[in-house]
C-alpha positions as CSV (number, residue, x, y, z in Angstrom):
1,X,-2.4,19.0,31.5
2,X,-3.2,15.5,32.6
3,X,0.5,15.8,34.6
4,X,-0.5,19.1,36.1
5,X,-3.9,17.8,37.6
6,X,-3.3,14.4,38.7
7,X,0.2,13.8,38.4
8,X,2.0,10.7,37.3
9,X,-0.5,8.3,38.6
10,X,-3.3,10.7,35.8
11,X,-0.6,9.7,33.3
12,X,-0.6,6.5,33.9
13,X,-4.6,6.2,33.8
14,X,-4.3,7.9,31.0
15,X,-2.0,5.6,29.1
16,X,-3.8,3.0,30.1
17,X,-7.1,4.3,28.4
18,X,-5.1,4.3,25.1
19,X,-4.1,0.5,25.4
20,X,-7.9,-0.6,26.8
21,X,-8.4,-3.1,23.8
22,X,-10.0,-5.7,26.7
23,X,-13.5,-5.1,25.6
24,X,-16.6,-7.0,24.4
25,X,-15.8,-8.2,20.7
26,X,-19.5,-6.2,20.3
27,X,-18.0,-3.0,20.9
28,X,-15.1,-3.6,18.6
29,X,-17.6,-4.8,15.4
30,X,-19.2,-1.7,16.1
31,X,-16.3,0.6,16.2
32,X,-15.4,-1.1,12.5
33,X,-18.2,-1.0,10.7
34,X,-21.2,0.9,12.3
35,X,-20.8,4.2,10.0
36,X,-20.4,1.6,6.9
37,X,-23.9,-0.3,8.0
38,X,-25.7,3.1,8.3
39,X,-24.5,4.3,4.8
40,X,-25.4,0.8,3.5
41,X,-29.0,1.2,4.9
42,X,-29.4,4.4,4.1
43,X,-28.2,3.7,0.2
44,X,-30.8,1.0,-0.1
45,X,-33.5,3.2,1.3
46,X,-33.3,5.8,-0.8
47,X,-32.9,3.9,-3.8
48,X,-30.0,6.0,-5.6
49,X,-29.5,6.1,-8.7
50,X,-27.1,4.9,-9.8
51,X,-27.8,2.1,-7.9
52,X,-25.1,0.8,-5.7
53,X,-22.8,-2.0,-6.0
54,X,-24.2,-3.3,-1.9
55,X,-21.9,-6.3,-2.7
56,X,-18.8,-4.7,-3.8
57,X,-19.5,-2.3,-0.5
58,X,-19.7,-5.2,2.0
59,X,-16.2,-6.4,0.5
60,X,-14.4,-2.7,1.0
61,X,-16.4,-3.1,4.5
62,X,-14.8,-6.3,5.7
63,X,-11.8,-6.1,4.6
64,X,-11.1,-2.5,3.8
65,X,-12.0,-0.6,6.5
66,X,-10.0,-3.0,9.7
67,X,-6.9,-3.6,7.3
68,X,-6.8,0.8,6.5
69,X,-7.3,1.4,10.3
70,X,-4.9,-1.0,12.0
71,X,-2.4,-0.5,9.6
72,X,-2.7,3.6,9.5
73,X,-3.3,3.6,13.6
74,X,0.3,4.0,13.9
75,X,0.2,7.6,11.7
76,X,-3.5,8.8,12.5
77,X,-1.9,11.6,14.3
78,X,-5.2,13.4,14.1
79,X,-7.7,10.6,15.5
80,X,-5.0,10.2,18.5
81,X,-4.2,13.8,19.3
82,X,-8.5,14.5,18.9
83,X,-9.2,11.5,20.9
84,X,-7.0,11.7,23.4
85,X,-7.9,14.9,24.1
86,X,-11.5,14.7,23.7
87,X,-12.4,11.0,25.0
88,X,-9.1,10.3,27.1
89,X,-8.8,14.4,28.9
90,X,-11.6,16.1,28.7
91,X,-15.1,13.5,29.2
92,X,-13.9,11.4,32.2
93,X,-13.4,14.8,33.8
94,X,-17.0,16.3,32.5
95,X,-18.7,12.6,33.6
96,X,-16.9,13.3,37.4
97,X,-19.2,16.4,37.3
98,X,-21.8,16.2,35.2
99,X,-24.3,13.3,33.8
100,X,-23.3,12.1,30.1
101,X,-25.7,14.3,28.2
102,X,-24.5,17.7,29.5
103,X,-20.9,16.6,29.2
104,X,-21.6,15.8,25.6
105,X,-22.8,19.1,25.0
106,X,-20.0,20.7,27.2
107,X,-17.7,18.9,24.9
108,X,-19.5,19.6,21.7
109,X,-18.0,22.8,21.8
110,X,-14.4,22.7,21.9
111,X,-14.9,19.7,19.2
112,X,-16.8,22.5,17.2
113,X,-14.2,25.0,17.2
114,X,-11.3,22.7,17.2
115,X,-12.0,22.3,13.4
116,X,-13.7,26.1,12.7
117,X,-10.2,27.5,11.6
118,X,-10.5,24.7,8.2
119,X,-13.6,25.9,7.5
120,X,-11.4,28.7,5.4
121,X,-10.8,26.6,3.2
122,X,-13.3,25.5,0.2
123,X,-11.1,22.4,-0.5
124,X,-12.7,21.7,2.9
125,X,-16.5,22.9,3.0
126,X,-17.2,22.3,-0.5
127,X,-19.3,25.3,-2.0
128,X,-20.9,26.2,1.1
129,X,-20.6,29.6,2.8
130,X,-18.7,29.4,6.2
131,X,-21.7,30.1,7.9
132,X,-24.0,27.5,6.1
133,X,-20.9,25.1,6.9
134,X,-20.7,25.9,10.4
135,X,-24.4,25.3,11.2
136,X,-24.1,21.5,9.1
137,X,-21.0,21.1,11.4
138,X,-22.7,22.0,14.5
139,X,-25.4,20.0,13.7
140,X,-23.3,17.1,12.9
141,X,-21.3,17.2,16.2
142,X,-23.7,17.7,19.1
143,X,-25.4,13.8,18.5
144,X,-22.0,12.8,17.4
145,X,-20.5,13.9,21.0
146,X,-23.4,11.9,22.8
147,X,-23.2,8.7,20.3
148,X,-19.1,8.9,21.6
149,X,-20.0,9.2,25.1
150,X,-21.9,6.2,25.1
151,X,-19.8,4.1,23.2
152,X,-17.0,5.5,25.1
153,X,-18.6,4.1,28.8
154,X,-19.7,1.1,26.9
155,X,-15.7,0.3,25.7
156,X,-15.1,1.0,30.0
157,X,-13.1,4.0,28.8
158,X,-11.3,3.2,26.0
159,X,-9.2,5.7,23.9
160,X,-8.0,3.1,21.8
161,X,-11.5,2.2,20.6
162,X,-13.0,6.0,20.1
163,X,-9.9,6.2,18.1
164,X,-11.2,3.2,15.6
165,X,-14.6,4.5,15.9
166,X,-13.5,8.4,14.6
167,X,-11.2,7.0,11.7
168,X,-14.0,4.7,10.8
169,X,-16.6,7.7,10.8
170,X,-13.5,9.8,8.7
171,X,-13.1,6.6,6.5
172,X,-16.9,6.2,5.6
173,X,-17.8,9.8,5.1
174,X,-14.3,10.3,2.2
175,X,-14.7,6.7,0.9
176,X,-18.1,5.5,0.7
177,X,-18.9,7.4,-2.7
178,X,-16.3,5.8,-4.3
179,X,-16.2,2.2,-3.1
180,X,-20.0,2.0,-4.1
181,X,-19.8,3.5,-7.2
182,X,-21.6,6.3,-6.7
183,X,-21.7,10.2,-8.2
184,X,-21.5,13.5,-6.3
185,X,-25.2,13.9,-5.8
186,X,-26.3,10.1,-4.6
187,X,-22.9,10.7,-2.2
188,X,-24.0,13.5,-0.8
189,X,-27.6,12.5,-0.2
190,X,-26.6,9.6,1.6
191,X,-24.2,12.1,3.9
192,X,-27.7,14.4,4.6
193,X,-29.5,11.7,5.5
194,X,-27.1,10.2,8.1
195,X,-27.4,13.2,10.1
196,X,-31.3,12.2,10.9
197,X,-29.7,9.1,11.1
198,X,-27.5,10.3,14.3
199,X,-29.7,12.4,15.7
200,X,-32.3,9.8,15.8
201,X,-29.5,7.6,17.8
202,X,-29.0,10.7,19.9
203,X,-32.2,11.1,21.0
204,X,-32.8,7.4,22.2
205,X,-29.3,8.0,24.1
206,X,-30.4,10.0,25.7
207,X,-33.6,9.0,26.8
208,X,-31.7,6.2,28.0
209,X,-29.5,7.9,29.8
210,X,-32.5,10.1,31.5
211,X,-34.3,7.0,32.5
212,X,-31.4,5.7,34.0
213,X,-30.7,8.8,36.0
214,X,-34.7,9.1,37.0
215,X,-34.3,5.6,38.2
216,X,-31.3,6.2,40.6
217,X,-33.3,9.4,41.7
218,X,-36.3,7.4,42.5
219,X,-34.4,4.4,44.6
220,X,-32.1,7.0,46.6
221,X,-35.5,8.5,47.4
């Protein structure tokens, strides 16, 4: 698609988007272990019982999580294909268009339905219906798409970073539970409450990003 619309020179840009690793050291701390800090919070605050091992968490954390991603980059087939389609296609296109907000929710959808035919599958929802899963999953996505937008501009467009930022989202969500000792339930009240969590980052996004643009508007006036 990128050939058919802009040629080599789009492939080329492209490429390039998947090799940006030139960023902030920030952005890349973030990309590692932001989805691990807001579990960790969010385990502490709710005071789970059992209680977690914090300590045995902030180990898998540091080394864990950046040793698994750089050494599975190479076969996360899924993150790349996703992200190169989502982050490294689709958004730069939407942004060209449209502000960040209603090119997250542009690209919400296609996220959405990219993963609706797995939902078949209980070994994949769990014990909820389709359509409870469906509505968790669109709820899930639509802050999701705005917090990668942001960290996506922030990065200046990197692919290669929105890939380490998905497979660390993927990695916390399947191996939290376990690393931290805890059961089923305390597990899945810490992956509830995570999506106040992101909508709650969401929302000041985008109230960011709407100040920003009422700014411009008011100094082209």
């Amino acid at each position: 698609m990128t050939h058919l619309i802009n040629g080599k020179n789009g492939i080329k840009i492209l490429l390039k988007r998947v090799i940006q690793w030139r960023v902030n050291i920030l952005w890349w701390i973030i990309g590692f272990y932001s989805w691990w800090l807001i579990s960790s919070s969010l385990a502490i605050t709710l005071n789970l019982k059992p209680i977690p091992d914090i300590t045995m968490g902030v180990v898998f954390s540091l080394i864990n999580i950046p040793g698994m991603l750089i050494v599975q980059l190479p076969f996360l087939v899924g993150m790349f294909g996703e992200e190169l389609g989502w982050r490294g296609f689709a958004l730069p296109k939407l942004l060209d268009k449209y502000d960040p907000i209603i090119s997250s929710l542009i690209l919400a959808l296609p996220w959405i339905f990219w993963h609706a035919p797995l939902m078949v599958f209980q070994s994949w929802r769990g014990d909820l219906p389709i359509e409870n899963f469906l509505l968790n999953y669109i709820i899930l996505v639509i802050p999701l798409t705005l917090i990668f937008t942001w960290f996506f501009q922030k990065t200046k467009g990197s692919v290669l970073l929105a890939i380490i930022f998905h497979s660390s989202l993927n990695l916390t969500f399947n191996a939290y539970s376990s690393a931290l000792g805890l059961d089923e339930s305390a597990g899945k009240l810490v992956r509830d409450n995570t999506i106040y969590v992101l909508w709650a980052i969401a929302i000041i996004i985008a109230i960011h990003y709407y100040i920003k643009k009422r700014k411009r508007i008011v100094s082209l006036d």
